[in-house]
C-alpha positions in Angstrom: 14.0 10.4 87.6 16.4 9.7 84.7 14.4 6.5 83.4 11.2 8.6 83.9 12.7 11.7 81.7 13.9 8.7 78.7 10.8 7.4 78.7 9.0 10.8 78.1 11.9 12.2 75.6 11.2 8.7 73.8 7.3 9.4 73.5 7.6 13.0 72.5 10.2 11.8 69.5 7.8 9.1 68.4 5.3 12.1 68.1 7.1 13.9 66.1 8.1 11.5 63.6 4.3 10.7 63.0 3.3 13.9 62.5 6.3 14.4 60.1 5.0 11.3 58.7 1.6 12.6 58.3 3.0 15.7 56.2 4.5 13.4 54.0 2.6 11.1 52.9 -0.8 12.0 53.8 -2.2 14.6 51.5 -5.9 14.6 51.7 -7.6 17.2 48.8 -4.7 16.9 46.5 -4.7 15.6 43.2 -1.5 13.4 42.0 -0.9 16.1 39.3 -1.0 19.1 41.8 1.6 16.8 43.8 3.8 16.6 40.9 3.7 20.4 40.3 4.1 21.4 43.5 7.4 19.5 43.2 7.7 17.1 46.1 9.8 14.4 45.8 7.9 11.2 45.8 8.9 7.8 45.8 6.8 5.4 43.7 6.0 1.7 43.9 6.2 -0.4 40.9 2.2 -0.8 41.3 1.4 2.7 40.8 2.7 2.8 37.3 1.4 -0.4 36.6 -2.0 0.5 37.0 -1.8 3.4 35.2 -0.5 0.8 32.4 -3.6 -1.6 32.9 -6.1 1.3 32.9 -4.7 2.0 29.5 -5.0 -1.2 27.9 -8.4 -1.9 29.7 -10.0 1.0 27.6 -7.8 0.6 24.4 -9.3 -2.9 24.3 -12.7 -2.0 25.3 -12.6 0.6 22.1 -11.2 -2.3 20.0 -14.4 -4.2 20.7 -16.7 -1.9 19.8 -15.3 -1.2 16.8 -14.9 -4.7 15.6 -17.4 -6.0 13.5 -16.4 -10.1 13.3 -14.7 -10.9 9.6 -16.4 -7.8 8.4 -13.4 -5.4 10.1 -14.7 -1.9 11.7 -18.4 -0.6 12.1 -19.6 3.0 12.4 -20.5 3.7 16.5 -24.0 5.8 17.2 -25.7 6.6 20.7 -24.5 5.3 23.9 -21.7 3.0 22.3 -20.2 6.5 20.8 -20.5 8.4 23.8 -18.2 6.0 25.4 -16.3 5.4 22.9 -15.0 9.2 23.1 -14.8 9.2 26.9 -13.0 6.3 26.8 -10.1 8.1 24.3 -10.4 11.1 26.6 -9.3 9.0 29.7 -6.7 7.4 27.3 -5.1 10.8 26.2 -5.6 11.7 30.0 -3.9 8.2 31.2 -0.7 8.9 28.3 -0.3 12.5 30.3 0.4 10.5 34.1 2.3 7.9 32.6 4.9 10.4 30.8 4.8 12.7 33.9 5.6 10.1 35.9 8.4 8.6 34.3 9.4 12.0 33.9 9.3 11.9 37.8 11.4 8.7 38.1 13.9 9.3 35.7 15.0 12.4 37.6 14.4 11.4 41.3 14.7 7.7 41.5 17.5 7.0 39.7 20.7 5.1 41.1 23.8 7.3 42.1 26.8 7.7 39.6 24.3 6.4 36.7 23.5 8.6 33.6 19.5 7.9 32.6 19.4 7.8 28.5 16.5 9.2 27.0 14.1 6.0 25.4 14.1 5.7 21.7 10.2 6.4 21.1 9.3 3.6 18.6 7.6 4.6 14.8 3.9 4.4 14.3 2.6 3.7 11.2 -0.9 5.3 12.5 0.5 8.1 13.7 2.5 8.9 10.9 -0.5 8.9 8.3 -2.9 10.1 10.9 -0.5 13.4 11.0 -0.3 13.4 6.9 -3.8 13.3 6.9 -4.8 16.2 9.2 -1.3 18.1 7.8 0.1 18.2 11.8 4.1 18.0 12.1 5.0 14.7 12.1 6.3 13.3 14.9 10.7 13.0 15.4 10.3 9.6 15.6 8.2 9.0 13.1 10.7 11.5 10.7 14.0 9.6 11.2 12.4 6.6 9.6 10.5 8.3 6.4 13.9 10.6 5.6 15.6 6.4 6.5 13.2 5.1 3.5 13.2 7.7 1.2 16.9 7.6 1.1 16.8 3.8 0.5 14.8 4.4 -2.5 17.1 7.1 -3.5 20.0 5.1 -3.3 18.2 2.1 -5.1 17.7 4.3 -8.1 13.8 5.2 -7.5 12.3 8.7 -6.9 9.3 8.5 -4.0 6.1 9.6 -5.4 4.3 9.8 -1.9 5.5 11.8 1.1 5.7 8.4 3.1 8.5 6.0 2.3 8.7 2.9 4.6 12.0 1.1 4.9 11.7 -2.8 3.7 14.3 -3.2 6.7 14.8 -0.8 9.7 18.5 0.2 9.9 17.8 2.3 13.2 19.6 1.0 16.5 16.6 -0.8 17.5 17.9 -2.0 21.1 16.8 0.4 23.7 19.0 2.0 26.7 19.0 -0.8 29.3 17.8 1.1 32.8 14.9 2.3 30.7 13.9 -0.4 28.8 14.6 -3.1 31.7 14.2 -1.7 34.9 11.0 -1.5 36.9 9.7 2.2 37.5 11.9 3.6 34.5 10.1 2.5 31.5 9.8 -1.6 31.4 6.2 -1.6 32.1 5.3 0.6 28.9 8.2 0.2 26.3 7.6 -2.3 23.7 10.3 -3.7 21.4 9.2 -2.1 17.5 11.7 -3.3 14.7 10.1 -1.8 11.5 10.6 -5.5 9.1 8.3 -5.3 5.9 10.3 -7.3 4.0 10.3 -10.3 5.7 7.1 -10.4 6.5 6.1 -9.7 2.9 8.5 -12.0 1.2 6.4 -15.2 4.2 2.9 -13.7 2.2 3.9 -15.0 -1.0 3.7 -18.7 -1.7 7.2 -18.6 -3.6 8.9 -18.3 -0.4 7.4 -21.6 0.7 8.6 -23.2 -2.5 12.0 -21.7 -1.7 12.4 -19.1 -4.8 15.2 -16.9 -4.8 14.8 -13.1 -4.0 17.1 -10.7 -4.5 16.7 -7.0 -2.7 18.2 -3.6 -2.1 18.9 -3.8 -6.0 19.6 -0.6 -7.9 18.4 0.2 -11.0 18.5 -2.6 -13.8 19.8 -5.7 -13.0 21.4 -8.0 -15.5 21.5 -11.9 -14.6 23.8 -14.4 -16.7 22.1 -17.4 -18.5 24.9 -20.1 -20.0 23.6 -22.1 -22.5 25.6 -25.0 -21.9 29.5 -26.4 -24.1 29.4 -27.9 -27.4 30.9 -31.1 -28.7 31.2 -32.9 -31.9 33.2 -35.9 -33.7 36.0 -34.9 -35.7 38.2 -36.9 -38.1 41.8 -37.8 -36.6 43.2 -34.3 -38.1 40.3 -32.2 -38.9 40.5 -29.0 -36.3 38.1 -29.3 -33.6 35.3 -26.9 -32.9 34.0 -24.5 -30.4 33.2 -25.7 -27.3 31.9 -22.6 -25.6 27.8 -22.6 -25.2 26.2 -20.0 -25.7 26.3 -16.9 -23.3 23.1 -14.8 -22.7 21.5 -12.3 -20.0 18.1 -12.0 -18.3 17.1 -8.5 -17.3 15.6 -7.3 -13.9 13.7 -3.9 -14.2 11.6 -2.0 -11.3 7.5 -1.9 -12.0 5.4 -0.3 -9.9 3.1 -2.7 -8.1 0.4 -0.2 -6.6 -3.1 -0.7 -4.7 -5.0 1.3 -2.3 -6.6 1.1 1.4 -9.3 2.7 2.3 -9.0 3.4 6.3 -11.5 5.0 8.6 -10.6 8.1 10.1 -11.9 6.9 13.4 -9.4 3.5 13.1 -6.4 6.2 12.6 -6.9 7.7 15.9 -6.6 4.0 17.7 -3.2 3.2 19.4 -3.2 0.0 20.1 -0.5 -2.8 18.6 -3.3 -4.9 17.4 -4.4 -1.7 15.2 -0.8 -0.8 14.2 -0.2 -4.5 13.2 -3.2 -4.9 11.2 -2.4 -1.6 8.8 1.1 -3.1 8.4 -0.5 -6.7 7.3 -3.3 -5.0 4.8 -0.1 -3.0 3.3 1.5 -6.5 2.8 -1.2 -8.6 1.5 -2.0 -5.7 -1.4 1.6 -5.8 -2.4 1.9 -9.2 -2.2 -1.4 -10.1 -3.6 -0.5 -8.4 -6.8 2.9 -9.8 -7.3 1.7 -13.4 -7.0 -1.2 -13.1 -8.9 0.8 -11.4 -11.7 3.2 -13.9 -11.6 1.0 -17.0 -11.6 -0.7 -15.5 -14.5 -0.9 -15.7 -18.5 -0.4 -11.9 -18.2 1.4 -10.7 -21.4 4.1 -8.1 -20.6 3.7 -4.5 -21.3 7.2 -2.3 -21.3 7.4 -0.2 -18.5 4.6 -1.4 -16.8 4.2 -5.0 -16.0 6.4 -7.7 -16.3 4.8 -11.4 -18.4 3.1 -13.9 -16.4 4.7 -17.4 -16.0 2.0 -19.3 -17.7 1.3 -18.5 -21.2 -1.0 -20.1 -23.0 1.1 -21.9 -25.5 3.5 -23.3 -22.8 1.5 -25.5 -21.3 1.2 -29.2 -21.1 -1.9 -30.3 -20.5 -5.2 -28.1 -21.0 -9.1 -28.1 -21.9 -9.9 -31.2 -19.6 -10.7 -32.4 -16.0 -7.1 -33.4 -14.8 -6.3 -37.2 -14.4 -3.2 -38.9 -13.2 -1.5 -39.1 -16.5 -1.3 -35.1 -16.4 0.7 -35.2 -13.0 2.8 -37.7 -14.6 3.4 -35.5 -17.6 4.2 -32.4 -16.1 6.8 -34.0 -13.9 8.5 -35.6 -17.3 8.7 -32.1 -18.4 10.5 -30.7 -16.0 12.4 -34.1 -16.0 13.3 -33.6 -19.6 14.7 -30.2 -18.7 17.3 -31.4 -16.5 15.8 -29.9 -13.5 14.1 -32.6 -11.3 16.5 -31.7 -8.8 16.5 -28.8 -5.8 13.4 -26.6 -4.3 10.8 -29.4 -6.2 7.1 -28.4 -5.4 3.5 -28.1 -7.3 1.2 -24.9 -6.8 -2.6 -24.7 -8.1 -5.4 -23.0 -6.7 -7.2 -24.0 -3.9 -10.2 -25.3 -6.1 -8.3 -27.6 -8.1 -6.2 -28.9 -4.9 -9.8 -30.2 -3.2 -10.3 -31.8 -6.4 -7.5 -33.6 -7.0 -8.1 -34.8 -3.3 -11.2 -36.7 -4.5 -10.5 -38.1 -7.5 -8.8 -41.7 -7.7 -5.6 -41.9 -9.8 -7.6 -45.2 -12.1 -10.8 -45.3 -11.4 -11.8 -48.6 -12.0 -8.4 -50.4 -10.1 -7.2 -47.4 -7.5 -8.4 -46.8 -4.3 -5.5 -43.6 -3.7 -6.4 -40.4 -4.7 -4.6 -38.1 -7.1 -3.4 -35.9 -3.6 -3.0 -37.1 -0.8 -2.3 -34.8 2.3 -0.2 -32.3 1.0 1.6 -34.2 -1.4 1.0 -34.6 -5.1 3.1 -37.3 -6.2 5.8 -37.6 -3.4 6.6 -33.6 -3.7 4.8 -30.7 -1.6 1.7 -29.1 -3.0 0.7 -25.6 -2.0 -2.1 -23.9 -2.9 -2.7 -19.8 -3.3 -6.3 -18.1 -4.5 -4.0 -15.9 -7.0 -3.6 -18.6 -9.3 -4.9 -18.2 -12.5 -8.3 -19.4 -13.1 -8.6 -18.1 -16.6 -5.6 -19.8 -18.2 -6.9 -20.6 -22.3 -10.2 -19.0 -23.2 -12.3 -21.5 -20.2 -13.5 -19.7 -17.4 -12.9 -21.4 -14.3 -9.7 -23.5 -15.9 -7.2 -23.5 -12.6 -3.6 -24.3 -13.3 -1.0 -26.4 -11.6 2.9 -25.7 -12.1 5.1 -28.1 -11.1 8.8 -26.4 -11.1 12.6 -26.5 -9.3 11.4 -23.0 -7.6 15.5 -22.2 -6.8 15.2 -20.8 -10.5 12.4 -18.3 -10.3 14.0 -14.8 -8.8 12.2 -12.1 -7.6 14.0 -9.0 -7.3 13.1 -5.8 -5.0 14.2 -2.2 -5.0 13.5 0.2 -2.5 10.7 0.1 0.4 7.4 1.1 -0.2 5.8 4.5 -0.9 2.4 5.4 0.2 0.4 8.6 -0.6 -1.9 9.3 1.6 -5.3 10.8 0.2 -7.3 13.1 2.9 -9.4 14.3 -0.2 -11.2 11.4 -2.3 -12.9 10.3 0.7 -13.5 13.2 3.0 -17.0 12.9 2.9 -17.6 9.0 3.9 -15.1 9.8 6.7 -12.4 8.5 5.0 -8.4 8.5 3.9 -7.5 6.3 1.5 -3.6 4.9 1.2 -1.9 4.3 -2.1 0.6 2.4 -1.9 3.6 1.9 -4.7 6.4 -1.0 -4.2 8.8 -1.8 -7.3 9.4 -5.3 -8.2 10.2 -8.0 -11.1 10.5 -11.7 -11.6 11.9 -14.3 -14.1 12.4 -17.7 -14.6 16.6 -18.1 -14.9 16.4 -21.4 -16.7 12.9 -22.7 -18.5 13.3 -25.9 -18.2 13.0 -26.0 -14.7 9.2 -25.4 -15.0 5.5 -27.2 -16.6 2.3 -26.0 -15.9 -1.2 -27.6 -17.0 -4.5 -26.2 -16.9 -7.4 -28.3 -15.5 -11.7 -27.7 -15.5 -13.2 -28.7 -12.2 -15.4 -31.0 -13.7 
């Protein structure tokens, strides 16, 4: 009778507990976000939040693709493609809501006893930040600490900002993220991405003179003064006639700030994307127009003009060769130049235009006894030749007449102050749908010693 009274206790327990069951985890005609505010506690598998994550990236890149247009960047959408376009950024916006609700969830309820949960660092968004400028919204916290970060590094480097946005060259924030959140399933690793907000260095890999191993100098504020030493003096003197001087001749170069400044123009439809790939891209275009300008400047006959622009590198009158199709004598000549100077020693290396490279690549050094080319691979003579598009092409009065410098690079500096400033234009533009970007970025360059440089100017043919 015992047994028989166990055995039924056992069933009606086992009952129970799946009905219990049923209350808990079954909830037919319920929608995740009524669960959420009705406030039961729920215990989440990594999966859950992971799809939420996919479904995310599955429409951000779906978006991407329609509006890529191959090399020519972003097409207007019309029709059906539009239509889906705008659900698709409705689900996004809708996906963004159970993902922070969720972790929201998590944080609170799944956490490990006796451990604090810190708040995650949100990361900056270049997108958001002028998308918000643009439509005059309050710009986001994040997005705040590092403009007010900027604009006080220009401050402090001597330069007032002329645009509301001031982007830091190097991101002093505390970029490493709390640990649970950042590296533990279900509180935050599936959706936080490292962001360390670098211009500089990726600015300073655009230009050719890094390659060439130039000097650069950064953070600088206001003029900068850099010593030049001629060199001692010696001379033969009778047995008691008093002896001369010795000291050379002491000098300085200056280093002053000019405004390098371009524009983008940026759809107002690519503002609203969120994806890296979008983010990334506005932070390469504001590169290449900074960098664009400085190298082309620079690798220029460009005579200087006080408070605007600082000389080219390649005047005219300096050069040694010009007015011909280059031969194999030239590259010989420029080398003796620099050889001559005292300098054919250090960060050695030729630049020219990519024109001029090709050709030197088909022309034989003799042509009647030589098989070799002028270049061969990327060598010019034993020492590395690279090749940039901003070279001059219009060195003497000859259009299309490319040069080639040939220089120990250690002696060229390029000096930086401040980040870069960008206005942001809602107005020009409005009616194509448009923002445009100004950006300003304060730079200067010099040769420290002359000598270490020759430069020729070739015809293609």
């Amino acid at each position: 009778m015992k047994k028989l009274f166990s055995i039924v206790l056992l069933i009606a327990v086992i009952i129970v507990t799946v009905m219990a069951a049923e209350q808990i985890f079954f909830v037919g005609g319920l929608t995740f976000d009524s669960i959420l505010d009705a406030g039961e506690i729920i215990y989440l598998t990594p999966l859950t939040l992971l799809q939420l994550v996919d479904q995310r990236k599955i429409l951000i890149e779906a978006n991407e693709k329609f509006i890529k247009d191959g090399a020519n960047g972003f097409r207007t959408l019309e029709g059906t493609e539009k239509e889906t376009f705008d659900t698709n950024l409705t689900t996004i916006k809708d996906l963004d809501s159970q993902i922070a609700r969720v972790n929201s969830i998590t944080e609170k309820r799944v956490q490990p006893i006796g451990e604090t949960i810190i708040p995650p660092q949100e990361r900056f968004s270049l997108l958001r930040t002028i998308r918000n400028m643009a439509s005059g919204a309050q710009m986001h916290a994040a997005d705040a600490v590092v403009l007010e970060q900027g604009k006080q590094d220009m401050l402090r480097n001597g330069i007032s900002p002329e645009g509301s946005i001031c982007l830091p060259m190097i991101d002093h924030r505390h970029t490493k993220r709390a640990d649970i959140l950042a590296g533990t399933a279900l509180q935050g690793a599936e959706i936080v991405a490292t962001d360390v907000l670098d211009l500089l260095g990726p600015l300073r890999n655009a230009l050719v003179f890094s390659k060439v191993g130039s000097t650069f100098l950064t953070g600088l504020v206001g003029n900068v003064d850099i010593p030049k030493y001629a060199g001692s003096t010696a001379g033969w003197k009778t047995e008691v006639e008093a002896s001369g001087d010795a000291a050379g001749a002491h000098s300085e170069l200056s280093l002053l700030p000019h405004r390098i400044t371009g524009h983008l123009d940026v759809s107002k439809r690519y503002l609203i994307q969120d994806a890296a790939g979008a983010e990334e891209l506005l932070k390469t275009d504001l590169i290449a127009a900074v960098a664009g300008l400085l190298e082309a400047t620079a690798l220029s006959k460009l005579a200087a003009v006080a408070g605007t622009n600082p000389a080219g590198l390649l005047p005219d009158a300096s050069d040694t060769f010009s007015g011909g199709v280059l031969g194999w004598g030239d590259v010989v000549d420029i080398e003796a130049a620099v050889d001559a100077g005292n300098a054919l020693e250090g960060n050695l290396a030729y630049i020219t235009h990519p024109s001029l490279r090709g050709i030197m690549k088909q022309t034989v050094r003799v042509a009647t006894t030589d098989s070799r080319m002028i270049m061969e691979g990327n060598e010019l003579n034993g020492y590395p030749c690279h090749a940039t598009s901003n070279m001059a092409s219009d060195l003497h009065t000859t259009v299309n007449e490319y040069g080639l410098v040939f220089a120990n690079w250690r002696h060229l500096i390029i000096a930086q102050w401040g980040g870069v400033d960008l206005i942001v234009d809602p107005y020009s533009l409005a009616s194509e749908a448009q923002v445009r970007i100004v950006v300003n970025s304060y730079w200067d360059f010099l040769f420290r010693y002359a000598g270490a440089m020759a430069f020729g100017s070739s015809l293609l043919a």
